[in-house]
C-alpha positions in Angstrom: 0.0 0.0 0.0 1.7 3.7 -0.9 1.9 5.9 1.9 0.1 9.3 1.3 2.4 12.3 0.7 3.1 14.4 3.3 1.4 17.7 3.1 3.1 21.1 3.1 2.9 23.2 6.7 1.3 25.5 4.2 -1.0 23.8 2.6 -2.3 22.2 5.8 -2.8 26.2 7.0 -4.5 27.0 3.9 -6.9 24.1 4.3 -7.5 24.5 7.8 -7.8 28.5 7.7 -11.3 27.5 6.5 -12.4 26.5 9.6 -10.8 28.6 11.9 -12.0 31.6 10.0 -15.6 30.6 10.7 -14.4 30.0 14.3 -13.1 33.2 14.6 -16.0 35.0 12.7 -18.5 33.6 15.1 -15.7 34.8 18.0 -16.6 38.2 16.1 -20.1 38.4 15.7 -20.7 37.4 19.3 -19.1 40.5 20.4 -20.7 42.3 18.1 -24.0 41.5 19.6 -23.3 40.9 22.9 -25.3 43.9 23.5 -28.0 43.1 22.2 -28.1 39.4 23.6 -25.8 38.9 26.5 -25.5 35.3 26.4 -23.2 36.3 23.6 -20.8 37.3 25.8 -20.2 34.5 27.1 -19.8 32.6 23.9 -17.1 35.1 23.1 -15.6 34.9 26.2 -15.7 30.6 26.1 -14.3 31.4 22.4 -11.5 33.6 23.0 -10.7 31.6 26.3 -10.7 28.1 24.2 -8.7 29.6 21.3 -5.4 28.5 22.1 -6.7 25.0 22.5 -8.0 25.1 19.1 -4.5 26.3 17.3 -2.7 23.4 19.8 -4.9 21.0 18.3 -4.1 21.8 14.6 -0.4 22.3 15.6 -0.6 18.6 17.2 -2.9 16.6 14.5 0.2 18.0 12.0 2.6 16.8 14.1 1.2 13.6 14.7 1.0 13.6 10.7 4.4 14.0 10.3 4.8 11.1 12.8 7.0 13.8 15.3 9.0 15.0 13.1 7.2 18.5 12.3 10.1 21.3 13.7 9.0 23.8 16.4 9.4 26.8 13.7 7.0 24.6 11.5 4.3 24.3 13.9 4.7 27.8 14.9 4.2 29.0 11.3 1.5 26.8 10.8 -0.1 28.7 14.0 0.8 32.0 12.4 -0.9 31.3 8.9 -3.8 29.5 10.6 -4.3 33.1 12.1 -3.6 35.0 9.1 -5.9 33.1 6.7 -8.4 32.8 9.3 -8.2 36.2 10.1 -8.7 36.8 6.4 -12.0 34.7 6.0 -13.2 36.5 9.8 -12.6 39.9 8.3 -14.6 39.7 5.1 -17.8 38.2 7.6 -17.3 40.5 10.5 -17.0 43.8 8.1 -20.5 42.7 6.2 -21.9 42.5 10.1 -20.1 45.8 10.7 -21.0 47.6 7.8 -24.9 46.4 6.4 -26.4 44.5 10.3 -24.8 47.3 12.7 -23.2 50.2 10.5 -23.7 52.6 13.7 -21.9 49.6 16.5 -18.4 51.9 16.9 -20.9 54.8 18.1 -23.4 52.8 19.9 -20.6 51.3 22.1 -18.8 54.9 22.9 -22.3 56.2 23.8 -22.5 53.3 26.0 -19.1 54.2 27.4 -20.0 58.2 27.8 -23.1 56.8 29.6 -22.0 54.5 32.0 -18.7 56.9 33.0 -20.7 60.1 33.2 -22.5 58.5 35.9 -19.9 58.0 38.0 -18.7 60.8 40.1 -14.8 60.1 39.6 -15.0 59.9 36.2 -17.1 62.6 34.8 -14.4 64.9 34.4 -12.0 62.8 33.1 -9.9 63.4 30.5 -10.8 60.1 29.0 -14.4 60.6 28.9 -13.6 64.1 27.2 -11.7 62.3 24.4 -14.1 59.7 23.4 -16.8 62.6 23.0 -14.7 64.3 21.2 -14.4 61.8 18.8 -18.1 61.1 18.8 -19.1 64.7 17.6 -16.5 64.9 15.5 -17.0 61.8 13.5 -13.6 60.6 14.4 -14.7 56.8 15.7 -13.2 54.1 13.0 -15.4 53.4 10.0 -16.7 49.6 9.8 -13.5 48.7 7.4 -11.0 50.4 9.8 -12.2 48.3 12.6 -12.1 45.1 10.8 -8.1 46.1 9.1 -7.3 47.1 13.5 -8.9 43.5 14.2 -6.8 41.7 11.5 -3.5 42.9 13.0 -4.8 42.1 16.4 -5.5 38.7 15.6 -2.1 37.9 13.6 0.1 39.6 16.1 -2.3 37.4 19.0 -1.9 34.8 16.7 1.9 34.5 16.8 2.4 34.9 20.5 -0.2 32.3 20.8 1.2 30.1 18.1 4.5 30.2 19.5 3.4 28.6 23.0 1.4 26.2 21.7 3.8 24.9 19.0 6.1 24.1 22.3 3.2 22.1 23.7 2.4 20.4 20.6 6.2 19.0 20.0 5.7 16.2 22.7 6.8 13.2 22.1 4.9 11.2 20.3 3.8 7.5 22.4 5.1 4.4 21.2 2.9 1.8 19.8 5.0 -1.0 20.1 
């Protein structure tokens, strides 16, 4: 029987970016509406929390692949291009939410935030609270795509630190089935 060819670190990222995007997009769109619905808040929170388990497991199921022979710089780059193209395919989803389902969400949340801190005594003349109005009547609060562009780096830079942990995790040896 021929043994199936190895796949590239790369091609394995690319095929698995799929689902990770959609992973990441729902990550998104719960936060998004988390006002609206707060059980969404904690399916954000139970998302972001289990994300690192979720990049260990792809780093692992291509080490186990590679029967223990995938380097530590190899699953690490296969963390960082999970993030990237997943980031990619999140993007494109959470900037249709963002810009047709909630095209006003940047102001909503920083008249939540003027709100909530003009009602506390400590804060009301803060110079915080002066900025964020600031940039509320002077239209200054990103746009829908500048969010999403600020969330892509996030996630990537996330992404690597996160990647680079979890790529030391996923390197154990491998058990013997002898």
């Amino acid at each position: 029987m021929e043994q199936e060819p190895k796949r590239s670190i790369y091609k394995c990222a690319a095929e698995w970016g799929l689902p990770f995007g959609l992973y990441l997009s729902c990550m998104g769109v719960a936060s998004i509406f988390a006002d609206y619905f707060a059980p969404l808040s904690i399916i954000f929170m139970t998302l972001f929390l289990a994300t690192p388990a979720v990049v260990y497991y792809f780093q692992r199921r291509k080490f186990i692949q590679d029967d223990g022979f995938t380097e530590y710089a190899g699953l690490w780059m296969l963390g960082i291009l999970l993030f990237i193209f997943g980031a990619v395919i999140a993007s494109f989803i959470i900037y249709l939410v963002l810009q047709y389902a909630r095209p006003n969400f940047m102001y909503e949340q920083a008249q939540m935030f003027i709100d909530a801190y003009s009602k506390i005594p400590q804060t009301q003349d803060s110079e915080m609270l002066r900025v964020v109005k600031r940039a509320m009547d002077e239209k200054l609060l990103p746009s829908p795509i500048e969010a999403v562009f600020n969330a892509f780096w996030f996630a990537t830079f996330f992404g690597s630190i996160t990647s680079a942990i979890t790529a030391l995790i996923a390197q154990r040896r491998l058990k013997s089935h002898r």
